[in-house]
C-alpha positions as CSV (number, residue, x, y, z in Angstrom):
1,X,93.8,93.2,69.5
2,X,92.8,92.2,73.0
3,X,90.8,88.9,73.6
4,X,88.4,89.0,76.6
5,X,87.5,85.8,77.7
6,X,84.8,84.2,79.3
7,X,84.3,82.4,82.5
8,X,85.5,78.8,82.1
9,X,85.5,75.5,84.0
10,X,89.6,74.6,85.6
11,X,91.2,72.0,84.8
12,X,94.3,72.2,82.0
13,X,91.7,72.8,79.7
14,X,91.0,75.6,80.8
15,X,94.1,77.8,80.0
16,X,92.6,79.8,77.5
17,X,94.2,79.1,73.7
18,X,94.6,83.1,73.1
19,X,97.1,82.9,76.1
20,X,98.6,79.8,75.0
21,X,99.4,81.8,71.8
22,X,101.0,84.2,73.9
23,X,98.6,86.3,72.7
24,X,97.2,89.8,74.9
25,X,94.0,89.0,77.0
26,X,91.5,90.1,79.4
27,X,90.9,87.4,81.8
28,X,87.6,87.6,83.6
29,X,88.8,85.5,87.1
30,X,85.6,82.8,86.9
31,X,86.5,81.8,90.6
32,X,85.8,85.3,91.9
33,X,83.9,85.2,95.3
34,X,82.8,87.5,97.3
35,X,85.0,89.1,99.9
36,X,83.2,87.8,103.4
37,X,83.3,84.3,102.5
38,X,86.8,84.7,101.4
39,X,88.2,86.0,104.4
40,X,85.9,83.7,106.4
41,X,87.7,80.8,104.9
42,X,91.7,82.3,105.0
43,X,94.1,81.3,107.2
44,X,95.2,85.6,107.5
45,X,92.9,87.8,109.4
46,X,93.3,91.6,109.5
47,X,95.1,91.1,112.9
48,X,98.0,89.6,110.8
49,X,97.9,93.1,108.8
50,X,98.0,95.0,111.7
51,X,100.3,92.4,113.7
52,X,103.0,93.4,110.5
53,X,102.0,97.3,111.0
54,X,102.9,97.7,114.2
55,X,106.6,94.9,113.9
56,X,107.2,98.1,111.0
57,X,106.4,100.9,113.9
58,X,108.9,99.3,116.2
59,X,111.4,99.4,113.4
60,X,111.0,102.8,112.5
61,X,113.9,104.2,114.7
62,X,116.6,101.7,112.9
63,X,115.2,102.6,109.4
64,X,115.4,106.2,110.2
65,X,119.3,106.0,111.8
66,X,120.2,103.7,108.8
67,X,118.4,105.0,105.7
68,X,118.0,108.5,104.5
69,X,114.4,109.5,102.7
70,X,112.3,107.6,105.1
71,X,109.4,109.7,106.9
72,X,110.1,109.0,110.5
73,X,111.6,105.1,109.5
74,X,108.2,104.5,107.2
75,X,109.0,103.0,103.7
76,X,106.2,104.0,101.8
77,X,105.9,106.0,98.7
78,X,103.5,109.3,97.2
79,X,100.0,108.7,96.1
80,X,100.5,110.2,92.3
81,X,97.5,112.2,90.8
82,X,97.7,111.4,86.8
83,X,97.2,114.7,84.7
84,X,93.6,114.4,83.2
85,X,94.5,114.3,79.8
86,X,97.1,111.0,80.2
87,X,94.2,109.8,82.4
88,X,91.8,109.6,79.9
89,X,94.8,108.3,77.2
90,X,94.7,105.8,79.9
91,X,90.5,105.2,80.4
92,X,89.9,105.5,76.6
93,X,87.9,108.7,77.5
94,X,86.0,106.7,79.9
95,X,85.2,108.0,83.1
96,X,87.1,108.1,86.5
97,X,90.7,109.0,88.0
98,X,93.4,107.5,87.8
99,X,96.4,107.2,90.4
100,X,100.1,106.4,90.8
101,X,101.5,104.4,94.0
102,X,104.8,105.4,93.3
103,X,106.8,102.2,94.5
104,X,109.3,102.6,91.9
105,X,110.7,105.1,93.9
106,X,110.4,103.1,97.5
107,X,112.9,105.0,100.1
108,X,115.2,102.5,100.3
109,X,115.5,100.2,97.6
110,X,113.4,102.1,94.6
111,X,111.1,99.0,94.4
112,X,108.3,97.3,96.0
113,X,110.2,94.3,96.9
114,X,111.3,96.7,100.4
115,X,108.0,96.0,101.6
116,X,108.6,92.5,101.7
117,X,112.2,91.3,101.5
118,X,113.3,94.5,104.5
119,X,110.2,93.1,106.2
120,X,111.0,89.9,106.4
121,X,114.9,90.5,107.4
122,X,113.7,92.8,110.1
123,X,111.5,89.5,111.0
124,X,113.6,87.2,111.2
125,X,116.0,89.6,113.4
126,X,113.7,90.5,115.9
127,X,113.3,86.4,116.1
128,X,117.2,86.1,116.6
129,X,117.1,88.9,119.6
130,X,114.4,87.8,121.0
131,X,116.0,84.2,121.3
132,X,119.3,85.6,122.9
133,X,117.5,87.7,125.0
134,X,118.6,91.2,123.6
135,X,115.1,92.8,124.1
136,X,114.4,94.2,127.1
137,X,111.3,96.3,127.8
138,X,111.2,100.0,126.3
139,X,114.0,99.2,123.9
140,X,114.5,101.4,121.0
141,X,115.1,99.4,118.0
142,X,118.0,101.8,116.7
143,X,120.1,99.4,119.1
144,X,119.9,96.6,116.1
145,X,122.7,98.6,114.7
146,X,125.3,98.3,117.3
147,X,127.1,96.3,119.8
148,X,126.0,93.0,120.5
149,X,123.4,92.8,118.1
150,X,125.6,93.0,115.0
151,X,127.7,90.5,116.7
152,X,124.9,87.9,116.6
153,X,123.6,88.9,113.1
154,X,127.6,88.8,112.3
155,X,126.8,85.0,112.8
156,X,124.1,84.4,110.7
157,X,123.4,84.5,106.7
158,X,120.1,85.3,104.8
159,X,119.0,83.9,101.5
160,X,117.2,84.3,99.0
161,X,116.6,83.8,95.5
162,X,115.7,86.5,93.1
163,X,115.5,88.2,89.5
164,X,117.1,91.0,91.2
165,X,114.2,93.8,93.0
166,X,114.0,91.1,96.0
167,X,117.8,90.2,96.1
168,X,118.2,93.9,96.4
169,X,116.2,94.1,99.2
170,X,117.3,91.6,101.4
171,X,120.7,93.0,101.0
172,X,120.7,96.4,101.9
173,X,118.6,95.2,104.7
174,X,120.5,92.7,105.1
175,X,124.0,93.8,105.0
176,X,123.1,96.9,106.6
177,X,122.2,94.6,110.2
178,X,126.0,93.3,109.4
179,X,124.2,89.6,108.2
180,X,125.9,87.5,105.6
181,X,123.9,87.6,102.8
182,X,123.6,85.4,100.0
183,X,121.7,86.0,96.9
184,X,120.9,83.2,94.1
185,X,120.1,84.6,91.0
186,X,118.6,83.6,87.4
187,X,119.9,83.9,83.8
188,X,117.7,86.6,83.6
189,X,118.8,88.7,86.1
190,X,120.0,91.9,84.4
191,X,124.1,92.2,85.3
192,X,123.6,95.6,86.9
193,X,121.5,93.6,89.4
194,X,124.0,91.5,90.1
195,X,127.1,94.2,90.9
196,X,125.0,95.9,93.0
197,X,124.4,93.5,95.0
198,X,128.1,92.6,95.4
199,X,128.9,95.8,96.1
200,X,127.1,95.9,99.0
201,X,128.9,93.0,100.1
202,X,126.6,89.8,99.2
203,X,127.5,87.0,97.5
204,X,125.6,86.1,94.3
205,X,125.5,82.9,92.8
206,X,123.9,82.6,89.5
207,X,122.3,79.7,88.0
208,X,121.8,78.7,84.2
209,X,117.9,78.1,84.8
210,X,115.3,80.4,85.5
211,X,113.6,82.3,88.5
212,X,112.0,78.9,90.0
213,X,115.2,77.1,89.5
214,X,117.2,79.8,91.3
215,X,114.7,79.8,94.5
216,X,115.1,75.7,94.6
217,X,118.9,75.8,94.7
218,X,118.6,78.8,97.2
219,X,116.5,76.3,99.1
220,X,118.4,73.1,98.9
221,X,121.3,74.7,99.9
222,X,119.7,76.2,103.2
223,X,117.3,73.8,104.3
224,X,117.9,73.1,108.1
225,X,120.7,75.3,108.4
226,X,120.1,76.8,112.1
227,X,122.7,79.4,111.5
228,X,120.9,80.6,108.3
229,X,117.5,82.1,106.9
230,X,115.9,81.7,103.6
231,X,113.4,84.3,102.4
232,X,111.5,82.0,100.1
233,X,109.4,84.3,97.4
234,X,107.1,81.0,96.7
235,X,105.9,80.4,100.2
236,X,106.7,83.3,102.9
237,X,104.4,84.5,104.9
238,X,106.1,86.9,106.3
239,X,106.9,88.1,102.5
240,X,103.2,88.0,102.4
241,X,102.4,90.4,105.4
242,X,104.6,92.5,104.8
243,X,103.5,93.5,101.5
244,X,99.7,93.3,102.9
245,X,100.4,96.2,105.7
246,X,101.1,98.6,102.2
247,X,97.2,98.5,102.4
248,X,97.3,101.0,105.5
249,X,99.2,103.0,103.7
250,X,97.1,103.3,100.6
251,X,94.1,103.3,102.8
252,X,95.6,106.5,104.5
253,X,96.5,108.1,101.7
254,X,93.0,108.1,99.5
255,X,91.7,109.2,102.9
256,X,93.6,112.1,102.6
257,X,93.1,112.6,99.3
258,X,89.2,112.6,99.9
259,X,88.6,109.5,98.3
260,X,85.4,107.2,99.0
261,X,86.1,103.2,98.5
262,X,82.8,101.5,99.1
263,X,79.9,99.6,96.9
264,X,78.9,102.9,94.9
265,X,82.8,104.1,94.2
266,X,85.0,101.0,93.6
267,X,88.7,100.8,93.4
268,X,90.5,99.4,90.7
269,X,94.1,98.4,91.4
270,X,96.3,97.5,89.0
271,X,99.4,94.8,90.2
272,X,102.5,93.7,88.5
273,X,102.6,90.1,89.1
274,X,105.6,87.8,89.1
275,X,105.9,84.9,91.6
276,X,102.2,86.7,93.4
277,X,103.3,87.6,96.8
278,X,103.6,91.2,96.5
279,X,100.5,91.9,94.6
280,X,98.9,88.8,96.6
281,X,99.7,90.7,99.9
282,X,98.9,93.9,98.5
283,X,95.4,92.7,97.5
284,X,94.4,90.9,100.2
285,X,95.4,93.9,102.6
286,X,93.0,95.9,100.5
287,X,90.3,93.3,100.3
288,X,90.4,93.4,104.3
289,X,90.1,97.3,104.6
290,X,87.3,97.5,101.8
291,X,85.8,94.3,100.7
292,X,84.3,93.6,97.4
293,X,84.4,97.6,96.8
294,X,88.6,96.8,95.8
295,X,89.1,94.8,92.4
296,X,92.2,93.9,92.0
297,X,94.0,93.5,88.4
298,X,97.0,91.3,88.3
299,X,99.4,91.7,85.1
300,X,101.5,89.5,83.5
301,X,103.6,89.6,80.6
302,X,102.4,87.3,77.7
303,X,105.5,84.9,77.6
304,X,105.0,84.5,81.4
305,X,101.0,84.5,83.1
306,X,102.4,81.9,85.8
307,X,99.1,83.5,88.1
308,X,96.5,83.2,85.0
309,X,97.7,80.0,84.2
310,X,97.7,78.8,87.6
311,X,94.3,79.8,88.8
312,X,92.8,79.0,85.0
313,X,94.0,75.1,85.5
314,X,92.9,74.9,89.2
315,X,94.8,74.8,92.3
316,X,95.3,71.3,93.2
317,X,99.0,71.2,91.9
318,X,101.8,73.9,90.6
319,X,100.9,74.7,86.8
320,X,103.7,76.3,84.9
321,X,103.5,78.4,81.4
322,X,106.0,75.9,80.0
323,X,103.1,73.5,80.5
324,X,100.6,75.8,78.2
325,X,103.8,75.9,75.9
326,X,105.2,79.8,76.8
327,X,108.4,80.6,76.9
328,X,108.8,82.7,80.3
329,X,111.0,85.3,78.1
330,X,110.5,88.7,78.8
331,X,112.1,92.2,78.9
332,X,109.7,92.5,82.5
333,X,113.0,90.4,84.1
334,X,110.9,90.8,87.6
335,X,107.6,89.2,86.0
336,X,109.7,86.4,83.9
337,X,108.3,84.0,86.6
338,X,107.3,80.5,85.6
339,X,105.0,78.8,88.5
340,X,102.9,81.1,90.5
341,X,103.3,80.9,94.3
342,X,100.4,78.3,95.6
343,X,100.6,80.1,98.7
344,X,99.3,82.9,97.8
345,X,97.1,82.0,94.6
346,X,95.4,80.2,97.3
347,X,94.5,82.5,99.4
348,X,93.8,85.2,97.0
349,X,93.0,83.6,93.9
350,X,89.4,83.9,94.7
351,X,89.6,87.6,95.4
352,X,91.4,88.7,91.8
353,X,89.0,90.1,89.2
354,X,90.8,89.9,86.7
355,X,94.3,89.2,85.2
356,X,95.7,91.2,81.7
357,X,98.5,90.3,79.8
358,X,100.5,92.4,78.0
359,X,103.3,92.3,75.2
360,X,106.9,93.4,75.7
361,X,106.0,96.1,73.3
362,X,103.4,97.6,75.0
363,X,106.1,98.1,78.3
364,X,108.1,100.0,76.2
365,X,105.6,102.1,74.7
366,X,103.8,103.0,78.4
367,X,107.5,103.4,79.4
368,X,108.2,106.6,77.3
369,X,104.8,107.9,77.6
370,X,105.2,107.9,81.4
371,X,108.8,109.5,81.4
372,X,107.8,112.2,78.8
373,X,104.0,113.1,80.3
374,X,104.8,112.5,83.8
375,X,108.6,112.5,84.5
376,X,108.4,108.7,86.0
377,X,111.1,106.4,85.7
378,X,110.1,102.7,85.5
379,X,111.3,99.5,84.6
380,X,109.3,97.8,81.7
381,X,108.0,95.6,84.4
382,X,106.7,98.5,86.2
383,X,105.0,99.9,83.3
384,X,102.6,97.0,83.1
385,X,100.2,98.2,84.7
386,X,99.5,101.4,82.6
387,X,99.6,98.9,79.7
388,X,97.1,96.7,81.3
389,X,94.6,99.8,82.1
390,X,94.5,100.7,78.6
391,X,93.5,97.4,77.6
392,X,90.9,96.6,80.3
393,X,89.6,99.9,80.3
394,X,89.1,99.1,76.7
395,X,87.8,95.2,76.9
396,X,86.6,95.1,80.4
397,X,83.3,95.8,82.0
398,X,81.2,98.6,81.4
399,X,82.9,102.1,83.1
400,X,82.0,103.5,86.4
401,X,82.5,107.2,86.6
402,X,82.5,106.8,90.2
403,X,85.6,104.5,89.9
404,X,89.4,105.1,90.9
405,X,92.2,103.6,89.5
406,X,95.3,103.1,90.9
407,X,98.5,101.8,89.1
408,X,100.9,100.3,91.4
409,X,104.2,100.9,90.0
410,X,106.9,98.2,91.2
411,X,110.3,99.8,90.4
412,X,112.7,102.0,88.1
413,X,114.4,104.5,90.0
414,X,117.5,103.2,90.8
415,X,117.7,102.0,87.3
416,X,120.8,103.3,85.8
417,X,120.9,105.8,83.4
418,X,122.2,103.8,80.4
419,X,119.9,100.8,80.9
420,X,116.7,103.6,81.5
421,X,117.7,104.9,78.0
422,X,117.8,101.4,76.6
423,X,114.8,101.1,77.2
424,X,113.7,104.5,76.0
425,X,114.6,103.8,72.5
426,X,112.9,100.8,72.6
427,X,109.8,102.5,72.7
């Protein structure tokens, strides 16, 4: 059974027993405010969104010559329409639609880390060109691929620390510029992470800890190295932009779909949340294109709420789930995060409407129910959010009939075929 719980003061105190039990709840955010005063307040303005949009554009060439199943160079995935009977599985036979944002099957990487870990590569490359004056007026970008461009990147290496979904992302990104590339990885990480990424050509170092231990190594080890850059998951912004410009795309796509997002037809979208910055960028892209009208729903497995423990106790200082005495062990490997990123429960913390957590059974279940009703392949962590639908749909606020809800699935495609049926039978 589901708890919902009520608005409560921060503080320590304030993480919720249920939660501390590792126990499913609804978790109304008491910190919500509205949009405008938000955004008012936020260091990001929409020209940030649309400063990443167009650095994406002028990368389109490259990702076009280098990648096959890109639109034109675009990484961005299908808007799904969910058959109506699995829809109202889903709403409890409440009213309203429900949608797919297929990022488990990303061009590129088969997960939504592309948005941000190829975002931020492409970042920090543009910054290394533009230093050694390699752009000239009317450039196409395809010329990052060549010549003296990979010469330079030949001289420089890119970190980062990861579960695996971002590793994977900064390498092929990475490794495809001709960068070195050097990924730090948990216990956690699943081993089929880790060869892929060395066959590609990165170097993987693995640590005994967990994810947060991983990204401090990653960071020791590269901090003021000037032939080196870290993508650091816990306090990028560029991580963070990226992942906000996947609201345009969204935005387009419900457009084109016919879909109305204001006051009298809100959007419910439905997150997968690890260390925050993807669904943190995500949602606060969305909050800037349609205000209050968006309420985002982060998910988190019960073992590991890092962003519902960390905006329950207030955000004056990291809060880990060890500290609500959670065990951060989960089959969701890319949501078996400890410590929330401050950056970004800071900036959208206030924005969230809720948070749901769900048990490693649940993944399982939603995992075979997509695969057998609607032929998609996900990881367990990318099945949270159907998981989490069911339950707020069935604890959460009164339904709108008017509403849409969209899952955004995280990744699962390039999952192979032996660990996909794993998780099949776990079901």
């Amino acid at each position: 059974m589901t708890v919902t719980l009520p608005r409560e003061t921060s503080g320590d105190g304030a993480i919720p027993a249920a939660v501390r039990r590792a126990e499913p709840v609804v978790w109304r955010n008491p910190h919500r405010k509205d949009a405008a005063s938000v955004l008012a307040a936020s260091a990001f303005s929409e020209a940030d969104m649309h400063g990443a949009e167009a650095r994406w554009r002028r990368f389109d060439p490259l990702l076009a010559q280098l990648f096959e199943g890109t639109e034109d160079g675009r990484i961005d995935s299908p808007l799904l329409p969910v058959a109506s009977d699995l829809a109202r599985t889903l709403l409890g036979d409440a009213p309203g639609s429900v949608w797919v944002k297929a990022d488990h099957d990303l061009p590129v990487t088969g997960c939504i880390k592309a948005r941000g870990g190829v975002y931020e590569v492409l970042a920090y490359a543009e910054t290394l060109a533009a230093a050694a004056g390699l752009l000239r007026p009317r450039l196409s970008y395809a010329a990052f691929a060549s010549g003296a461009f990979r010469d330079l990147f030949a001289r420089h290496t890119v970190a980062v620390g990861s579960t695996g979904n971002l590793g994977f992302s900064v390498g092929v990104m990475g490794r495809a510029l001709g960068f070195q590339v050097e990924v730090h990885m948990s216990h956690d990480a699943k081993a089929w992470k880790k060869q892929r990424l060395r066959d590609l050509g990165a170097r993987v170092v693995e640590h005994p800890g967990d994810y947060g231990r991983a990204v401090a190594a990653a960071r020791d080890a590269f901090r003021d190295r000037a032939d080196a850059h870290f993508v650091d998951d816990e306090d990028s912004v560029d991580l963070f932009l990226g992942y906000a410009a996947a609201a345009l795309d969204l935005q387009r796509q419900l457009a084109a779909a016919g879909i109305a997002v204001d006051a009298a037809h809100p959007l419910y979208v439905y997150l997968p949340c690890g260390v925050g910055g993807a669904p943190g960028g995500v949602a606060f892209g969305l909050t800037l294109l349609f205000g209050d009208a968006v309420r985002p729903v982060f998910v988190e497995p019960v073992a590991s709420p890092c962003m519902l423990v960390q905006l329950a106790a207030g955000l004056d200082r990291p809060v880990s789930v060890y500290e609500a005495g959670l065990d951060n062990r989960t089959a969701a490997d890319g949501l078996a995060v400890a410590s929330a990123s401050l950056l970004v429960a800071r900036t959208v913390g206030a924005l969230i409407d809720a948070v749901v957590t769900v048990p490693d059974a649940e993944l399982f279940h939603w995992l075979r129910v997509l695969w057998t009703g609607a032929g998609l392949r996900l990881e367990p962590s990318a099945a949270s959010g159907f998981a989490a639908l069911h339950r707020f749909r069935a604890e959460g606020p009164p339904a709108d009939e008017a509403a849409t809800h969209v899952v955004w699935t995280t990744g699962g495609a390039h999952l192979p075929d032996a660990e996909f049926e794993a998780a099949l039978a776990r079901a």
